[in-house]
Each structure stands twice: as C-alpha cells, then as structure tokens.
N, C-alpha and C positions, 0 to 999 in steps of 0.2 A: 426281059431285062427290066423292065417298067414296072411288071409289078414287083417283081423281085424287088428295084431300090425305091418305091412305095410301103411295101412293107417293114424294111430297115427304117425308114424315117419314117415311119406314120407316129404323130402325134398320140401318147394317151390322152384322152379326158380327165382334167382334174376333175375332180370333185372333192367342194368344201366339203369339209365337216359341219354337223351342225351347231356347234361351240362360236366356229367362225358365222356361219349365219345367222343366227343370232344375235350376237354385240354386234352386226353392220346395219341388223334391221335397229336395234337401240339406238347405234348413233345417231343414225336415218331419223327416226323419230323423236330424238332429242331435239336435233338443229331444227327441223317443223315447225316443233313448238317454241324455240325462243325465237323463232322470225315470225310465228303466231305472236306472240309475248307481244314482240317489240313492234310488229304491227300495233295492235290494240293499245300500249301506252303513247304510242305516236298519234295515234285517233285521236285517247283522251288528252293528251296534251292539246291539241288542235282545236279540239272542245270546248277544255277550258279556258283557254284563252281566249274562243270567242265569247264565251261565257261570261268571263270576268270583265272586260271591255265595257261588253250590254250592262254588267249590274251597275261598274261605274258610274256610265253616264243615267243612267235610270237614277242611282242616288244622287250625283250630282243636280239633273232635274230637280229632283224632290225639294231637297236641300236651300238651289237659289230659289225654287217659288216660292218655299215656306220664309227666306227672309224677305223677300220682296214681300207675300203679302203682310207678313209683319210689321213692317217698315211702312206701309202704306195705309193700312188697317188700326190699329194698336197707337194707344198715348204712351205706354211705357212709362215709369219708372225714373228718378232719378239715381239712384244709389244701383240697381240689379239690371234694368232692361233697358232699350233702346227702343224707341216708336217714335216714328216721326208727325204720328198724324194727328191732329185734334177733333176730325170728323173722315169718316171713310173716305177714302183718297184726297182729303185735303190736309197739306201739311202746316204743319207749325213751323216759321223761319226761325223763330229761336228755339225749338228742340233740333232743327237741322245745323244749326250754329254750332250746337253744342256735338253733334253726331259728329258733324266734317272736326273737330277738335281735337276727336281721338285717334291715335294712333293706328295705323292699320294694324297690328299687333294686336292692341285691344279689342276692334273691331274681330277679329279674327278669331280672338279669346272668347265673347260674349256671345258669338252665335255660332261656336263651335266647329270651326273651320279650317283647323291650325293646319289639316293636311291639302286644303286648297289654296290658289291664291286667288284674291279676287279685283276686282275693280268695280266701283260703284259713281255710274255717273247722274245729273240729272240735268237735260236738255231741252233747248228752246228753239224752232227753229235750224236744225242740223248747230248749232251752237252750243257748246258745254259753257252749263253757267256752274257745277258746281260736283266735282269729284272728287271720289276719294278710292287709295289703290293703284296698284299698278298694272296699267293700259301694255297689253302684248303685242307684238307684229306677229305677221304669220309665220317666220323665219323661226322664231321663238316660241313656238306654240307647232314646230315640224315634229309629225308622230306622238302629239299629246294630246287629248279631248280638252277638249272647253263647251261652255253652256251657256247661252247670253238669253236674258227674258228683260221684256220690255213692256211697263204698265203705263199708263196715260194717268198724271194725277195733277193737283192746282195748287199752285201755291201762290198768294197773294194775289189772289183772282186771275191769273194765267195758269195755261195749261201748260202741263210740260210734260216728258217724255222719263222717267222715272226707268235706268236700266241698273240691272247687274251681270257679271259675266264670271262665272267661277272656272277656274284652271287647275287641269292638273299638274302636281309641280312635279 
C-alpha cells in the first residue's frame, strides 16, 4: 500500500524551460551590476568629498600666505594695491591707517576673497592693538574650515604679531 500511495502522489520534476532561465539569470545579473554601479559611485562620492575638503584648505593656505606675505613684504600702491610695509616686515602706520579704513568688502574685493571671510588682526603682547574683519567662535565656525598664519613683523620699532585667518563661509 506505500508504494502504491507513493506513486499516486509522487511529485514530477519541473523543469524550466530555457526562455525562463535565461531572463532569471538577466535579471540576476542586471541587480549585480547596479549594486556594482551604486557601490562605485558611493566610493567616488566619498572620494570626492575628501578630496574637495583637502583642495580647500590647501587653497585657502595658499591664499592667506600670499596676502600676509603681501601685506608685510610690498609698499603697494595708492589707487590699485594694498602694502603695508615700507621695508620687509616693517610697517608704515599711515599705510596701516589707511588699510584698517577700508571696508571689509573692499578689503575682500582687492585681494580676491569675496567667497572667504576673513579677520585681520595685529598684536602685542596677547593684546589686539589693531583689526580688521570678523573674529569667529568655535560655535560658528562648527563643520567649516578656517586657516589662521601668523608672521612676526615691527612697527614703530616694536615687534608685533601680524595674523590672518580666512573662513569658510
């Protein structure tokens, strides 16, 4: 009797066609490739973004030492440039009179800055005798780069502490 109601219910074996094996192994090998795909652009997004961060601050670097040493270097111009100094790191107090006079806009304008913001101080003794710009907390400055350089230079035969500090806005 067993095998008798074994053989009433024995299962046949399907067997696909090859029409259907086929478009399963397609599909198969379509999703691969877009979880390939989207692998690799999640890479390169990952990439670029560390990427883009590094050239940032790399420009930014470039940027504030090229105006610091300008600023400290250079007599400048009164009509086109800005220079504060009358001999290498010694400043002129009336080209610095005239510098602190202009607008942070201006300043922003002439040294090509307009997508940073900056702050320019010059210190004596942990004391600011003479800035220009807007100084950030760290609050304000959460998830953004900034770049601060600090040159040693004289003015009116004292030494003072000559910074700038560019932000990303």
């Amino acid at each position: 009797m067993c095998k008798k109601f074994q053989k009433q219910f024995k299962l046949s074996k399907i067997k696909p066609n090859n029409a259907q094996v086929i478009s399963l192994d397609l599909i198969i090998a379509c999703v691969v490739f877009m979880l390939i795909v989207a692998l690799f652009f999640s890479f390169m997004y990952i990439h670029y973004s560390r990427y883009n961060k590094q050239y940032m601050l790399s420009e930014m670097q470039i940027i504030a030492y090229n105006i610091l040493d300008f600023l400290c270097s250079y007599s400048g111009n009164q009509t086109k440039q800005i220079g504060l100094a009358y001999n290498y790191l010694n400043l002129s107090q009336q080209k610095l009179n005239t510098f602190l006079a202009l607008t942070p806009e201006q300043v922003a304008e002439k040294f090509n800055i307009k997508r940073f913001d900056f702050y320019f101080e010059i210190a004596n003794n942990n004391t600011i005798v003479y800035s220009k710009g807007t100084k950030k907390t760290l609050d304000e400055l959460q998830n953004k780069q900034a770049i601060a350089l600090t040159r040693t230079v004289m003015l009116n035969n004292s030494y003072f502490l000559m910074t700038i500090i560019l932000y990303e806005k």
